[in-house]
N, C-alpha and C positions, 0 to 999 in steps of 0.2 A: 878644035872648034875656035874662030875664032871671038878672041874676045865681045868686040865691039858689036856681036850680034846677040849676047848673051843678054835677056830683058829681067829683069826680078819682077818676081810676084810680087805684092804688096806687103804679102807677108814674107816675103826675104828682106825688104829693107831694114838697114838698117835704124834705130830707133833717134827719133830726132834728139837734138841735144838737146840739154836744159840751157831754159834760159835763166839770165839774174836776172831776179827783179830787186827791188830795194825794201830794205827791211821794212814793214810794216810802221806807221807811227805810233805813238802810243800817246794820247788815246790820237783813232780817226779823227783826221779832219775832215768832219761830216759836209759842214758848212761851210770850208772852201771848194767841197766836191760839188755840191749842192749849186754854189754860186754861178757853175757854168751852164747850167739849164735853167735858163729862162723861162718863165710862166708867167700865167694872168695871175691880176690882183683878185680878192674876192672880202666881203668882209661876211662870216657867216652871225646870224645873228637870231634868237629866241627870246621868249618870255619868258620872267619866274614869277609865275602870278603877272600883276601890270606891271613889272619893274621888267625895264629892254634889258638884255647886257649885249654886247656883241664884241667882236675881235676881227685884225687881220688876217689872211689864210692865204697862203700860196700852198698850202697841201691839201687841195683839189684833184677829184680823178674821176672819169666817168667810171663805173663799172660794168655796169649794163643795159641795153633799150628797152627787154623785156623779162624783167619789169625794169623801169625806166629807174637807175638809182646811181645815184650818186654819193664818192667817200670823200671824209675831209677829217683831219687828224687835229684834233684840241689838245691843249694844254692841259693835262692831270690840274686840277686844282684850281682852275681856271672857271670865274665865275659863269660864262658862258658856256662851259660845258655842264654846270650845276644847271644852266637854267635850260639847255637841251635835256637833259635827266629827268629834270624835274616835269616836261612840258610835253617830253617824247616827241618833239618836233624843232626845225628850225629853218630858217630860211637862209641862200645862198644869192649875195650881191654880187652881180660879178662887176667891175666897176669899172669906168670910161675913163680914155685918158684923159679928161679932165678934173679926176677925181682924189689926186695925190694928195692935198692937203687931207681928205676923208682916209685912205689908206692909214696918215702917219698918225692922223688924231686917235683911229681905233687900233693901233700897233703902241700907242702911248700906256697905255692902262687908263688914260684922264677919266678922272669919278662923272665926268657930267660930260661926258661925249654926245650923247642922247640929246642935251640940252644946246650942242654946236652943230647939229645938222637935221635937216629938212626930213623928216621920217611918217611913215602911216604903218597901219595895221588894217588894212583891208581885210571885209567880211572872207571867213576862211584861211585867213595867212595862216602861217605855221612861224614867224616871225617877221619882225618888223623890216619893211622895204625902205631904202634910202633913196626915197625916191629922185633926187639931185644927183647922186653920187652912180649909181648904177645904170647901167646900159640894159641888163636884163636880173628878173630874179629869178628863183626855184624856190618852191616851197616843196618843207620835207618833208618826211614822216617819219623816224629812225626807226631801220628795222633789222640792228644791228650794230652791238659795238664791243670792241677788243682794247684791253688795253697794252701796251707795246712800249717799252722803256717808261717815258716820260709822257707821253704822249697815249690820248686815246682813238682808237680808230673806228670811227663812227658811221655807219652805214645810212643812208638814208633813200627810203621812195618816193619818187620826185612826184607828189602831184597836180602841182602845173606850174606852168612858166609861163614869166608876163615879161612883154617886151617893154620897155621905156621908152627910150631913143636908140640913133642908129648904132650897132656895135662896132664902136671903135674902142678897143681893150685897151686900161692900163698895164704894162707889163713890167718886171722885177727883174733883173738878174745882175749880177755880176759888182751887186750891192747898191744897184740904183736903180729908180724909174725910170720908166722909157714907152715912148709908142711905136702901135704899130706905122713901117712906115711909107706905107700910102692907103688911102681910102679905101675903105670898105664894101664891093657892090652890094646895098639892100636888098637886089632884085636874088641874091641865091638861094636856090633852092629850099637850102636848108632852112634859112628865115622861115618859110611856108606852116609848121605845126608849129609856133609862135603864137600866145595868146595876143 
């Protein structure tokens, strides 16, 4: 027989070779892997009683439309997730790119952040809207949360979303801000279930 007409089964082949990969670091660098996926800004933000607290978040993720809900990962120990605990709710800014200076001020810890930008509490929020700073908000409802190393992961059901102005995102990666880079059409669709 000759050779060259001989075909292997898939299970005659030979088994691929291993490949090297490189040892392992120790510990992960999470946050250089991290740095290559870009995402929007957001600052998520609750009540403890009338006292606001809020923080930055690029660990955003939709989960699901029905029921409409949304995850975002706090900081263990982190007064803003004391005052989603405490409130069972909170609100998500998602924020415009002209909103960097709002980003670094609530990525600071500053005691009086509340006191350096433009905020309401509309009847039924679930936290405080920046109203200056965000393009659109979500108010939550948490209906769910895990905690996960250092970090907690917090479930929430979205019950409604208010538009601001147009959505032009600020976005993060690769250890800086940046926008997106051309206009945004209002007219898409998706705009439409927009409060």
């Amino acid at each position: 027989m000759d050779r060259d007409s001989i075909r292997l089964r898939p299970d005659d082949q030979a088994p691929p070779r291993a490949t090297a990969y490189p040892q392992p670091q120790d510990p992960v660098d999470l946050r250089g892997l991290m740095t290559g996926f870009p995402t929007g800004v957001c600052v998520v933000t609750a009540l403890d009683g009338a006292e606001p607290w809020g923080m930055t978040c690029t660990s955003l993720c939709s989960v699901a439309l029905d029921p409409p809900t949304l995850l975002v990962c706090l900081r263990e120990g982190s007064p803003t997730l004391a005052a989603v605990r405490a409130s069972g709710a909170f609100a998500v800014n998602l924020l415009h790119d002209e909103a960097q200076p709002s980003a670094e001020l609530f990525a600071s810890g500053a005691a009086d952040r509340f006191d350096r930008v433009h905020w309401e509490m509309p009847v039924d929020a679930c936290g405080p809207h920046l109203v200056r700073s965000a393009h659109t908000v979500a108010d939550c409802v948490v209906s769910d949360s895990s905690r996960v190393g250092d970090h907690v992961v917090t479930m929430g059901r979205v019950r409604r979303t208010t538009r601001l102005r147009s959505q032009q995102p600020l976005l993060y990666g690769l250890r800086r801000y940046a926008t997106w880079p051309q206009a945004v059409d209002d007219s898409h669709r998706y705009f439409d279930h927009l409060d």
